[in-house]
Kinemage of the C-alpha trace (Angstrom):
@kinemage 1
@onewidth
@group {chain A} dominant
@subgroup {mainchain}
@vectorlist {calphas} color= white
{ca unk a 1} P 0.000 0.000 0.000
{ca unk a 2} L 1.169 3.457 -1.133
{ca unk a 3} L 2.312 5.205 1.903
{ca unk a 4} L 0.545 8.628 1.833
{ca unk a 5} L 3.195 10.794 4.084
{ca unk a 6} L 6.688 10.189 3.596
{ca unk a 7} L 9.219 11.866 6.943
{ca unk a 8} L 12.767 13.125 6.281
{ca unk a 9} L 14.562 10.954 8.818
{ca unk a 10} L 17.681 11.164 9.948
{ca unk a 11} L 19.642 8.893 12.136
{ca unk a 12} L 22.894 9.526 13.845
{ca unk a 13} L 25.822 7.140 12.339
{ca unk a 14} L 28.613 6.212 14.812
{ca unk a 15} L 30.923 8.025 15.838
{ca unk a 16} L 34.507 8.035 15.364
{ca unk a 17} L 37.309 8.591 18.753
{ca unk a 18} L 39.043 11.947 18.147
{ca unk a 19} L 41.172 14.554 20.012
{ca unk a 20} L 39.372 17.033 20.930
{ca unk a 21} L 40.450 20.552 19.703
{ca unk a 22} L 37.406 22.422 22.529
{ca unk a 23} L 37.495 21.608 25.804
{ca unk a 24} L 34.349 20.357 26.658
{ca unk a 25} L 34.833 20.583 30.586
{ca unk a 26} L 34.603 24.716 29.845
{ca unk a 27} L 31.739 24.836 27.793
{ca unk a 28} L 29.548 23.001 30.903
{ca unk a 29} L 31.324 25.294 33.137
{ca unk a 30} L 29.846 28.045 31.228
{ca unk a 31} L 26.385 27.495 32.427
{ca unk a 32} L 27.513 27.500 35.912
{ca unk a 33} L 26.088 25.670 38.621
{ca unk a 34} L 24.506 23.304 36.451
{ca unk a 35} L 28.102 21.528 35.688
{ca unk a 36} L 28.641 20.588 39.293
{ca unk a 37} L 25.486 18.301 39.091
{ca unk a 38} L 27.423 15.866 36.501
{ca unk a 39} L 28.520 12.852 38.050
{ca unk a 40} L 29.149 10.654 35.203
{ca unk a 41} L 32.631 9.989 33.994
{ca unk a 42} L 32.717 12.244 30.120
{ca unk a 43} L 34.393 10.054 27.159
{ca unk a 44} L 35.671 11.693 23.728
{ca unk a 45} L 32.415 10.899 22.595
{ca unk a 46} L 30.531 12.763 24.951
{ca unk a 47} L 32.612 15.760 25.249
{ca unk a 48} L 31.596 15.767 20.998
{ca unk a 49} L 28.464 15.843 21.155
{ca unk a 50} L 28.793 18.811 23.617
{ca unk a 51} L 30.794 20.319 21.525
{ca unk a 52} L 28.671 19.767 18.191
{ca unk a 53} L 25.324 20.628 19.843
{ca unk a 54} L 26.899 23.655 21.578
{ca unk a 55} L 28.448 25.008 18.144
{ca unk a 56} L 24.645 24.625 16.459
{ca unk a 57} L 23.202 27.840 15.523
{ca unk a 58} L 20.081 26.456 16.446
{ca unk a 59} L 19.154 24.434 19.358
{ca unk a 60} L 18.521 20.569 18.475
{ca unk a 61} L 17.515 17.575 20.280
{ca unk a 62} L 17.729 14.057 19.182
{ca unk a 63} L 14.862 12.292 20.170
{ca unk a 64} L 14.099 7.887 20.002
{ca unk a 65} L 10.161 8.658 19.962
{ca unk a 66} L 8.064 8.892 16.667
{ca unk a 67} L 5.550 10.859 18.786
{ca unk a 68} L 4.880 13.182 16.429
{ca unk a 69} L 2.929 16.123 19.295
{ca unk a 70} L 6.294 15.057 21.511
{ca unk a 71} L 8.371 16.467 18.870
{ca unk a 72} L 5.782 19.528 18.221
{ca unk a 73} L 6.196 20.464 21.940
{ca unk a 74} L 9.989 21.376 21.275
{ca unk a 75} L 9.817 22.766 17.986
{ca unk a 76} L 6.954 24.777 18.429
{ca unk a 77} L 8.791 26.507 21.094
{ca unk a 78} L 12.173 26.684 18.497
{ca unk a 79} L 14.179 23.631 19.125
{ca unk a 80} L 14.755 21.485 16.005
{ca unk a 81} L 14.145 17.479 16.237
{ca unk a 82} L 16.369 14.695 14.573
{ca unk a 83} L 14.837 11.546 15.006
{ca unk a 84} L 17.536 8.898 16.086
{ca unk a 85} L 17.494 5.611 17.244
{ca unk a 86} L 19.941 4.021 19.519
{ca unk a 87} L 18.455 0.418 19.472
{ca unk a 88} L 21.302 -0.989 17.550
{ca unk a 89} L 23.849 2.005 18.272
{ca unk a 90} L 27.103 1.570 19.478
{ca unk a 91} L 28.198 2.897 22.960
{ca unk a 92} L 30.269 5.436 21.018
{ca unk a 93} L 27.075 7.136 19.560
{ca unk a 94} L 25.014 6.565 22.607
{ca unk a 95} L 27.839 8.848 24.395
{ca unk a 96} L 27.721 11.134 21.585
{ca unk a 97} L 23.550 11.185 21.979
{ca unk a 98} L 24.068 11.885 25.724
{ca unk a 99} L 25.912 14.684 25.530
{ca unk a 100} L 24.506 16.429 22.530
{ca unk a 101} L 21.291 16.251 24.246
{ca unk a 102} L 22.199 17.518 27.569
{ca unk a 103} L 24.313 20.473 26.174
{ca unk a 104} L 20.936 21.256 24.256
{ca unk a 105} L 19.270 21.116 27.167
{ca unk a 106} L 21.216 23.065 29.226
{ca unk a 107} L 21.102 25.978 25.934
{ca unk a 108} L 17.803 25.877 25.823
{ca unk a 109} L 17.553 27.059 29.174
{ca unk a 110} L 19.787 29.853 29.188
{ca unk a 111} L 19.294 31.259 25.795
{ca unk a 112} L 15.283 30.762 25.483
{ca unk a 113} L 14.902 31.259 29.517
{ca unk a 114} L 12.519 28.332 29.560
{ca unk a 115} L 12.619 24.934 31.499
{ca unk a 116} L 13.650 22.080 28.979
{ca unk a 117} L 11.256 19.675 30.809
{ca unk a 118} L 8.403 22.049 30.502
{ca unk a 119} L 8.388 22.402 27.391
{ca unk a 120} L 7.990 18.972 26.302
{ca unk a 121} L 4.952 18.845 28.001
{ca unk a 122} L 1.913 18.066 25.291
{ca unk a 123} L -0.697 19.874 25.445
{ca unk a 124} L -4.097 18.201 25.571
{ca unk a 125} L -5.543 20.325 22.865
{ca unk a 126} L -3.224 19.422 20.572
{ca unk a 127} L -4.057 17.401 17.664
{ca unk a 128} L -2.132 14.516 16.193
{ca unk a 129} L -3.431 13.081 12.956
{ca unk a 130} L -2.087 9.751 11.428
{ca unk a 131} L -1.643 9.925 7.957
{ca unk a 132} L -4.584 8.917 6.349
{ca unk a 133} L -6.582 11.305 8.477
{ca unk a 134} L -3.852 14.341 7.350
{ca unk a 135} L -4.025 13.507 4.001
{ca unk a 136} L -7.906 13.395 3.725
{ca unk a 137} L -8.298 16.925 5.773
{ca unk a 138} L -5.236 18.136 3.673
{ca unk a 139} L -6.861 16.950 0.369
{ca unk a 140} L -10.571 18.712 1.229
{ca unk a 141} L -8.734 22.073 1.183
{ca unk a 142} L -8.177 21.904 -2.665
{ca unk a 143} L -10.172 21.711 -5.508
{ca unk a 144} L -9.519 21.097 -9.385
{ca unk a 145} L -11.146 23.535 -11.857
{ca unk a 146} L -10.710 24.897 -15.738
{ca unk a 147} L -9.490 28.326 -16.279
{ca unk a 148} L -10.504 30.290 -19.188
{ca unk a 149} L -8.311 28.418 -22.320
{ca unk a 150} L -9.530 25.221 -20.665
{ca unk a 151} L -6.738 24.078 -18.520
{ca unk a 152} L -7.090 22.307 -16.061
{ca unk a 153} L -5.756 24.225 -12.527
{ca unk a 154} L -5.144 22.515 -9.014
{ca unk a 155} L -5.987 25.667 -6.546
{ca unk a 156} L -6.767 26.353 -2.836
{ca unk a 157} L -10.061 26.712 -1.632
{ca unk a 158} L -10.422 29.000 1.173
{ca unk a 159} L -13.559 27.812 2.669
{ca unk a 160} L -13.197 24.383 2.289
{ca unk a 161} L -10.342 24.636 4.185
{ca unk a 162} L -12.172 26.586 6.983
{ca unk a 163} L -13.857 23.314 7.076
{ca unk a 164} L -11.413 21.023 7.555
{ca unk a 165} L -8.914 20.774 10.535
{ca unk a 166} L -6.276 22.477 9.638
{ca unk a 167} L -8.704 25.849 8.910
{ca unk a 168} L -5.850 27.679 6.761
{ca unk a 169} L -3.046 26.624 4.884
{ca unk a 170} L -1.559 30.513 5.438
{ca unk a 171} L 2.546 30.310 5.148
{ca unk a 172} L 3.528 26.424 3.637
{ca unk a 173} L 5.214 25.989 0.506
{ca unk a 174} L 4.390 23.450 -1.640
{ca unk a 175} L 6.314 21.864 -4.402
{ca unk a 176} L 5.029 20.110 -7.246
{ca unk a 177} L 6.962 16.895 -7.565
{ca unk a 178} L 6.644 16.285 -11.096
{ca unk a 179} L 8.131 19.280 -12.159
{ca unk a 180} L 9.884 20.566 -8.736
{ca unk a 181} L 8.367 23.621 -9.356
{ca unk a 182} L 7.798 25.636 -5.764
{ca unk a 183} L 4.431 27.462 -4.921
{ca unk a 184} L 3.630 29.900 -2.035
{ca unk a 185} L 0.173 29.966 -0.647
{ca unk a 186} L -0.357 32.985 -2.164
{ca unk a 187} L -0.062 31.272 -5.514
{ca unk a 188} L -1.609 28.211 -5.022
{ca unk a 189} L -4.881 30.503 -4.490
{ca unk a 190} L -4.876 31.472 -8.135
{ca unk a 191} L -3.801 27.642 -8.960
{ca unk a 192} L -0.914 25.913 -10.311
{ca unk a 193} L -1.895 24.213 -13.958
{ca unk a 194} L -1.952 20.165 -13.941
{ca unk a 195} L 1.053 19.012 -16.266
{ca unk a 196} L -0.277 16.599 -19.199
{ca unk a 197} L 1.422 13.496 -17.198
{ca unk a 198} L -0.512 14.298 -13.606
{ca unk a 199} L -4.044 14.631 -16.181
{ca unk a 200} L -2.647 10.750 -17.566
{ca unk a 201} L -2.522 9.227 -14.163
{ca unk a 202} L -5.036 11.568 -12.965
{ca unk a 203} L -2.776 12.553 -9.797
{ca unk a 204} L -0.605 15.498 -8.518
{ca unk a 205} L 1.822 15.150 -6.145
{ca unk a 206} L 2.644 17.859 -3.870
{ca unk a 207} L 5.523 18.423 -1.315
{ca unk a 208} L 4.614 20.436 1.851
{ca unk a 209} L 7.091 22.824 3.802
{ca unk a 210} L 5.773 23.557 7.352
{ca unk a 211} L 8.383 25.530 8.560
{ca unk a 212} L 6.407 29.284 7.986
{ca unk a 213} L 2.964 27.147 8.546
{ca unk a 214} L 0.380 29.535 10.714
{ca unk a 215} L -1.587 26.325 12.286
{ca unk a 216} L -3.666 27.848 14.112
{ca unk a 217} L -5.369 25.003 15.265
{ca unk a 218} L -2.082 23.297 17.193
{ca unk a 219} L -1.531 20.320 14.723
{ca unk a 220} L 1.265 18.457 15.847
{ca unk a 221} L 3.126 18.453 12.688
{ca unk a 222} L 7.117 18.240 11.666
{ca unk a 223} L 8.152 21.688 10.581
{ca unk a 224} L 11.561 19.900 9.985
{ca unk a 225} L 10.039 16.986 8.092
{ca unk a 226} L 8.769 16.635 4.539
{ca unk a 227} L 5.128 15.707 3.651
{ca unk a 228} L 4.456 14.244 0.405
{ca unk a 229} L 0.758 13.966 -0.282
{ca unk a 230} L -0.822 12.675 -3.810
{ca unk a 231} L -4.081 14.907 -4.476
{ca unk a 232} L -6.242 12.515 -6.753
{ca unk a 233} L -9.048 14.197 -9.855
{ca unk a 234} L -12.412 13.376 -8.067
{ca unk a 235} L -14.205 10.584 -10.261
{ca unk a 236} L -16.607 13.044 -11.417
{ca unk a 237} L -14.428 15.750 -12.741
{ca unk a 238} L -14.387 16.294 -16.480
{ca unk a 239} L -11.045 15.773 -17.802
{ca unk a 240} L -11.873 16.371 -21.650
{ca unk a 241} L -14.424 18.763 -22.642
């Protein structure tokens, strides 16, 4: 069965013993008191993920779950999620993981003035959909029609998508994955035109970028992650005249 949402994924690969040229020890000593609560012994490995996650222009967490409104909870408040599991991870990377995550921590509450645990709390009005249920409310917010020389157009429909969950689509970008041909919101209004191949298989494709996404109904969605959802011609829509 054709999945219908496909997530960028990215897992951490081992990694590999090294001098290192920062001195980890200083960069924990920089958030103060916090440094004399560590108690565990730190390995190359650990002092590099320090290092790495404290050199990160953004915060970012690596996380095990695929709890998609877990992940929301952080990014929503401007951390960035990699998904990474340690099942099958060596003890190198696990060290790595342990102390990329705790120097995150430890940023996030100093440079956002927030508690890390808090945070991560999820929000009971939040709403997770699984991905049939996204792709159905996502495909009710379009609609195909003809413009005036008789082509066929893919476009937004404003108040079908008041309808639907999401309520707007305000600020994603989509991309047309036939053609890789990027849309704003704005655009996708007026309508993109069909290509002859999506009227053959009777299909468009479309990529979604969530990053500048309004969601004003607290979806918990992947800004970081890449939605591909196939928007099919409704059986009773007219191809040929």
């Amino acid at each position: 069965m054709l999945k219908i949402i496909f997530f960028q994924v990215i897992l951490l690969m081992p990694i590999a013993n090294y001098s290192q040229s920062i001195d980890c020890h200083e960069i924990l000593e920089s958030f103060d008191s916090t440094y004399n609560l560590l108690s565990f012994p730190v390995t190359n490995e650990f002092c590099e993920g320090i290092v790495d996650s404290y050199n990160k222009s953004q915060p970012t967490y690596f996380m095990p779950e695929s709890d998609i409104c877990k992940y929301w909870a952080l990014e929503k408040n401007g951390i960035r999620i990699v998904e990474n599991d340690l099942d099958l991870a060596t003890p190198e990377a696990i060290e790595y993981t342990r102390g990329f995550n705790l120097c995150t921590e430890l940023r996030t509450e100093r440079e956002l003035n927030v508690n890390f645990d808090s945070i991560r709390v999820v929000d009971s009005s939040w709403t997770e959909l699984n991905e049939i249920e996204f792709a159905v409310h996502f495909s009710n917010c379009f609609e195909y029609l003809k413009n005036d020389s008789g082509q066929i157009m893919l476009a937004i429909n404003e108040l079908k998508s008041e309808e639907t969950i999401f309520q707007n689509l305000e600020g994603i970008t989509f991309t047309n994955k036939l053609t890789e041909t990027q849309y704003s919101y704005e655009q996708m209004l007026s309508g993109m035109i069909v290509d002859e191949c999506e009227l053959r298989q009777k299909c468009v494709y479309l990529e979604l970028n969530l990053e500048n996404y309004s969601n004003p109904n607290n979806i918990c969605l992947l800004k970081y992650g890449k939605y591909l959802i196939p928007l099919r011609f409704p059986e009773t829509f007219e191809i040929e005249d």
